[in-house]
C-alpha positions as CSV (number, residue, x, y, z in Angstrom):
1,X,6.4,43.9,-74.6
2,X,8.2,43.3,-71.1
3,X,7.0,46.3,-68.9
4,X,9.9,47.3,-66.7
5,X,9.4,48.4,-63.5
6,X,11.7,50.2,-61.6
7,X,12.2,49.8,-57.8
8,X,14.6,51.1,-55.0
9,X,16.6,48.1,-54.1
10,X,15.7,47.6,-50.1
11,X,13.7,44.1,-49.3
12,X,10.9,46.4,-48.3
13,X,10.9,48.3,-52.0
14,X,11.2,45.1,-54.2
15,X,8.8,43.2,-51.9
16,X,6.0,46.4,-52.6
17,X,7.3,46.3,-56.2
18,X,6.5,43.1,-56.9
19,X,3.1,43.3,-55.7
20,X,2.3,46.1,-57.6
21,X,3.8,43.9,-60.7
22,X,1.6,41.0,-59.7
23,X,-1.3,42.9,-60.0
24,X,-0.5,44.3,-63.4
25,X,0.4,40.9,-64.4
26,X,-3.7,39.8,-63.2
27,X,-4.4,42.9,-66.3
28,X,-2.2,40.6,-68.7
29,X,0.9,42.4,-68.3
30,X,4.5,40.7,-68.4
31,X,6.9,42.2,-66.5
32,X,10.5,43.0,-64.7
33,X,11.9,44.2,-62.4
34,X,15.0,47.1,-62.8
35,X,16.8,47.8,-59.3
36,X,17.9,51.2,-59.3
37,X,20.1,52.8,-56.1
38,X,19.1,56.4,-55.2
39,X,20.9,58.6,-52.9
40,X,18.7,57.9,-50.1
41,X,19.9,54.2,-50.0
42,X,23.2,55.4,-49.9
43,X,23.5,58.0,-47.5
44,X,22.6,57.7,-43.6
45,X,22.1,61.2,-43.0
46,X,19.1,62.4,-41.5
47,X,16.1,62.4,-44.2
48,X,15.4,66.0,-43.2
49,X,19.2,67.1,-44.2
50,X,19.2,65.0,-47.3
51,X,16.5,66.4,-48.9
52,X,12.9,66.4,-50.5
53,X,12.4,63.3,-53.0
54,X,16.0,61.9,-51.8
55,X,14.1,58.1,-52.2
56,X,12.1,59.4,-55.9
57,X,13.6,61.3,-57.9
58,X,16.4,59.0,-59.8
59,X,13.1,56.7,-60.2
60,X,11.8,59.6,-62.1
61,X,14.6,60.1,-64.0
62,X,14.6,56.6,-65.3
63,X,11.3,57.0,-66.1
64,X,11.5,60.0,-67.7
65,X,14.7,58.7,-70.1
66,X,13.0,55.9,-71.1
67,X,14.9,53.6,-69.0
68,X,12.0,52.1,-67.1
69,X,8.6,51.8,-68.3
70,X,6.7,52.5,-64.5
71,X,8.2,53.6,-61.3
72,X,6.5,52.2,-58.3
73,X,7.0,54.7,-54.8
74,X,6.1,54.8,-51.2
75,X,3.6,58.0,-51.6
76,X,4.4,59.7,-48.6
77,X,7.9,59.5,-50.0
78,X,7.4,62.0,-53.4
79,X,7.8,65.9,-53.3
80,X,4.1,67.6,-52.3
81,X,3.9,69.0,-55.9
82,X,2.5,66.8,-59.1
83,X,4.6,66.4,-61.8
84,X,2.9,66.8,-65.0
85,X,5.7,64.3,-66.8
86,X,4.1,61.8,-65.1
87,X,0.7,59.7,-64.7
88,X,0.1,58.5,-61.4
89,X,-1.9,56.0,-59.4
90,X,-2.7,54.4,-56.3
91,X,-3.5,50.9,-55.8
92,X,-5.2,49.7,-52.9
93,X,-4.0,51.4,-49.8
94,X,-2.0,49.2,-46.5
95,X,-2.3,50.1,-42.8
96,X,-1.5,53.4,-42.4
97,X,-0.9,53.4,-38.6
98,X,2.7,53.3,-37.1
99,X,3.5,50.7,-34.4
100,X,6.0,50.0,-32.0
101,X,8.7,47.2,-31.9
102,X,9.6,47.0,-28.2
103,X,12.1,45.0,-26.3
104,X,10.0,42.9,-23.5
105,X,7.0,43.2,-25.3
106,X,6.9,46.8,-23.9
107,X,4.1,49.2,-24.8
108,X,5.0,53.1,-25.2
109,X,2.9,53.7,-21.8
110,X,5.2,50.5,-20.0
111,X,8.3,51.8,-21.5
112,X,10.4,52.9,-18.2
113,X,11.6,56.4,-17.6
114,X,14.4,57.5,-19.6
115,X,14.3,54.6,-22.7
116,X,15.8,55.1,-25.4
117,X,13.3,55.2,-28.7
118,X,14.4,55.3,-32.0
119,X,12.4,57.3,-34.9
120,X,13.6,59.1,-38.0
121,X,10.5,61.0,-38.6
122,X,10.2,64.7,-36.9
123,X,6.5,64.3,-37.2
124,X,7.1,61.2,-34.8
125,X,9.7,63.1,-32.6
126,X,7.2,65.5,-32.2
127,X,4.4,63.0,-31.0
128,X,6.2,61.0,-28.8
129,X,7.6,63.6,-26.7
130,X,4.2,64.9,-26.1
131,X,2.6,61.2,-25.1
132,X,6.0,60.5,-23.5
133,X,8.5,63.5,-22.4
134,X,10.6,61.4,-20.3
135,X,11.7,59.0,-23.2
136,X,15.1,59.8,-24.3
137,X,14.2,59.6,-28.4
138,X,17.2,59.2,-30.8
139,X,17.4,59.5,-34.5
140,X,17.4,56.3,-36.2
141,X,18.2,55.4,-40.3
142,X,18.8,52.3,-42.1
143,X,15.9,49.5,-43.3
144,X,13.4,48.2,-41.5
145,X,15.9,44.7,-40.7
146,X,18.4,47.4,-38.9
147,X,16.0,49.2,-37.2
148,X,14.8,46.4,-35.5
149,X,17.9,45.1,-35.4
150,X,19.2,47.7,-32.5
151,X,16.2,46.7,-30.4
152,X,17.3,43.0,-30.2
153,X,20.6,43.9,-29.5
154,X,19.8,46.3,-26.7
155,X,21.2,49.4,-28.4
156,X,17.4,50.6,-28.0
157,X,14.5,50.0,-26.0
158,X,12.0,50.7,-28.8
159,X,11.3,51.7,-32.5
160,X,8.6,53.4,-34.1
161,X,8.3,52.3,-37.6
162,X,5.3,51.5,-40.1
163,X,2.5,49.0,-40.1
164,X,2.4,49.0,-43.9
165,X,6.1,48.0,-44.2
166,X,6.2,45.4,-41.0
167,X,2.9,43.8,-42.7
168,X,4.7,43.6,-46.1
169,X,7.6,42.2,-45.1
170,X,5.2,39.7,-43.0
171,X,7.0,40.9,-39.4
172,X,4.0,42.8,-38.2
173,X,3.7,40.3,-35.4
174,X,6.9,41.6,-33.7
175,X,5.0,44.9,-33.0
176,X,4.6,45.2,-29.7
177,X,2.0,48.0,-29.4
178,X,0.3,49.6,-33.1
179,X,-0.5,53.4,-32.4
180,X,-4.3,54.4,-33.3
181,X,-4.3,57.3,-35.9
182,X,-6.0,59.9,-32.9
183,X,-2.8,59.0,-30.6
184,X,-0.2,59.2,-33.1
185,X,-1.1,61.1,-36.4
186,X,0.5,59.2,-39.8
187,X,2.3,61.1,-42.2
188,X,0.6,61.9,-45.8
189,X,-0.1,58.9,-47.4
190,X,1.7,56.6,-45.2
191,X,1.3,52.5,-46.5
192,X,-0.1,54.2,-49.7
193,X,2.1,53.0,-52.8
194,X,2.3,55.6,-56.0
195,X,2.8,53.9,-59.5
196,X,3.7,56.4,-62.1
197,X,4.3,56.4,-65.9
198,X,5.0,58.4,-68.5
199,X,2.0,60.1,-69.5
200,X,2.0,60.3,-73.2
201,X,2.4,56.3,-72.6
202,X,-1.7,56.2,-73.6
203,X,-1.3,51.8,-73.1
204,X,0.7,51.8,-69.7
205,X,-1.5,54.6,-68.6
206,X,-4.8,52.7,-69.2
207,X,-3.0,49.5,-67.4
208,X,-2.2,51.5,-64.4
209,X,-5.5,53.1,-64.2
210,X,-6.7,49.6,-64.0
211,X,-5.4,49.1,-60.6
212,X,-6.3,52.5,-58.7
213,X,-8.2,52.6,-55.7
214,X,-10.7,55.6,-56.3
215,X,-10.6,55.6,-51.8
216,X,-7.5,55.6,-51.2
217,X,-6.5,58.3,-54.5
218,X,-9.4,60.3,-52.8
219,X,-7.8,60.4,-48.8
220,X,-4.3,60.8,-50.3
221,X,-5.2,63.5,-52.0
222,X,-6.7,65.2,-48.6
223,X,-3.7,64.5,-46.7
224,X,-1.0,65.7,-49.6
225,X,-3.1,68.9,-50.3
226,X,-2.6,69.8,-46.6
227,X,1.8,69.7,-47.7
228,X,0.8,71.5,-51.2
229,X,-1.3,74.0,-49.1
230,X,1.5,74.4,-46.6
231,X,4.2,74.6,-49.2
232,X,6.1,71.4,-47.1
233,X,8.1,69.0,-47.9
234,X,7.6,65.1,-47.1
235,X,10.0,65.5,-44.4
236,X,8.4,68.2,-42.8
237,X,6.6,67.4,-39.2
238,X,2.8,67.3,-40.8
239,X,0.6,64.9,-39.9
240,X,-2.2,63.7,-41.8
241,X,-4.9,61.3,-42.2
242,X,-8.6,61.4,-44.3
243,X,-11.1,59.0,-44.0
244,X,-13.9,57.9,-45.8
245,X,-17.6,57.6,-43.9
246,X,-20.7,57.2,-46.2
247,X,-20.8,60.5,-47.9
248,X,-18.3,62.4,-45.9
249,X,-15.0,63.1,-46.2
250,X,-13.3,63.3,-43.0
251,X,-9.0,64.8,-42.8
252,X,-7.1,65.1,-39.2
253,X,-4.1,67.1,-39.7
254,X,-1.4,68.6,-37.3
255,X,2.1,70.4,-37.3
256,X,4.4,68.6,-34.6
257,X,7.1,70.8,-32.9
258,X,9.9,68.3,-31.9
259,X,9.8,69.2,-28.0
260,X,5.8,68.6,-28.1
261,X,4.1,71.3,-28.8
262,X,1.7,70.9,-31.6
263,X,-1.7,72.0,-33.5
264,X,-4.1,69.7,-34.6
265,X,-7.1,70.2,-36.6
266,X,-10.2,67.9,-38.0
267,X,-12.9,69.0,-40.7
268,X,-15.1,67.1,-43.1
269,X,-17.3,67.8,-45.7
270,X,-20.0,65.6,-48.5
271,X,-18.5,64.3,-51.2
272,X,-21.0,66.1,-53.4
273,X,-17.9,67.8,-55.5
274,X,-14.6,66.4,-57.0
275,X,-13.0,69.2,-55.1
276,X,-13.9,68.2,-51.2
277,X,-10.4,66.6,-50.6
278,X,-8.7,69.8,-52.1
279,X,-11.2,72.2,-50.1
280,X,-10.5,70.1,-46.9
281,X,-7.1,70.2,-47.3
282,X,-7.3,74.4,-48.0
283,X,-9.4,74.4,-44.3
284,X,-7.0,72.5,-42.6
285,X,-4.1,74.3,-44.0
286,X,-5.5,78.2,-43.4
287,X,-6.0,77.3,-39.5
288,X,-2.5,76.1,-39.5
289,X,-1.2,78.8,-41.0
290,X,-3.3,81.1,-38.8
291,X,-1.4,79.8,-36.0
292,X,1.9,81.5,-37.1
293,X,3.2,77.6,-36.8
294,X,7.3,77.2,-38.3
295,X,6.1,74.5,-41.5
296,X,9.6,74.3,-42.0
């Protein structure tokens, strides 16, 4: 049997994709790929207007009909709830800091007074006009190509865009400057891929499972709870980020108000109980929440 796997068709998607595919194919798998257009490719409204799982859900649709056989996804991309339809892991997990692409090889502290910075994230809004309140920042859609596109035309001064996808698409080098996770908090699972099936498909489900990264299912799990916890969408301005050192469980979370003003919060625990990432997240979400902060 040919496993079909279905992908958004953006260079970025099918590139991820196919490396998911590859690896399958190491398990003995053969394989395909199916292109399939969501609404998200299609429209350039913000992502916040659009809606949660704009990029995910006709992937899940096609899986669910039968259509495609696994649906690969950028993580921090799918709705904050699981969907019990569906079995889903992650593979080993790419950079999850965000960088920028600046004209000049400018940095975001050499950027001059009143550049123009493009991001489509509200948790990046948010961020950047507390590191840098006298940027003018702009909303910016379209793939990664585009994005950077407007910078070498002069349109912009500077993107902010993702590690994980400049490194995939083998353009990382044109970052200028690559944000540490303490300056400038990732999203939830950000250059984490999810690979879902059907679950009462027992064989793709023990294929997949072959592939999962037990760290990176473990800190994605931290850093979605805190959304779950919250109630948020993936568009919402949350910032997240767990890491693993020895037998602690570290998560950094935040809520980002786009004119600066934010809440930020760290805990950690052992990883003495399959519950720590959910208990974490449960902290980290009660002091947010305790802040009377707009989730939105």
């Amino acid at each position: 049997m040919v496993l079909r796997i279905g992908t958004r068709g953006s260079a970025l998607a099918r590139t991820q994709s196919t490396h998911v595919a590859e690896a399958l194919g190491q398990q003995g798998a053969q394989w395909r790929l199916e292109i399939i257009s969501t609404p998200g490719d299609r429209s350039q409204a913000p992502v916040e207007r659009i809606g949660v799982g704009v990029f995910t859900q006709t992937l899940r649709e096609a899986l669910h009909d039968g259509r495609i056989d696994v649906a690969v996804h950028s993580f921090k991309d799918l709705p904050s709830a699981d969907d019990p339809r569906f079995h889903l892991v992650v593979p080993q997990r790419e950079d999850r800091r965000d960088v920028l692409v600046a004209r000049d090889g400018l940095t975001l502290d050499t950027l001059p007074s009143g550049a123009r910075i493009g991001t489509s994230a509200p948790r990046r809004v948010g961020q950047i006009r507390t590191l840098r309140p006298d940027l003018d920042v702009v909303p910016l859609r379209g793939n990664i190509d585009s994005r950077m596109g407007q910078v070498r035309d002069g349109r912009l001064d500077a993107v902010v865009l993702a590690a994980a996808g400049l490194n995939r698409l083998g353009v990382l080098p044109d970052a200028s400057y690559v944000f540490d996770t303490e300056e400038l908090l990732c999203a939830p699972a950000q250059g984490a891929l999810a690979v879902e099936c059907r679950a009462d498909d027992q064989d793709t489900v023990t294929l997949l499972n072959s592939i999962a990264c037990p760290e990176a299912t473990l800190c994605t799990d931290a850093e979605r709870g805190v959304l779950r916890v919250l109630q948020a969408g993936c568009t919402a301005p949350i910032g997240a980020s767990a890491t693993i050192d020895g037998d602690q469980l570290k998560l950094t979370a935040g809520h980002f108000d786009p004119d600066g003003v934010y809440e930020k919060v760290s805990v950690s625990g052992c990883l003495n109980s399959p519950d720590t990432a959910e208990r974490l997240a449960e902290l980290v979400g009660a002091h947010l929440t305790a802040r009377g902060l707009n989730i939105g």
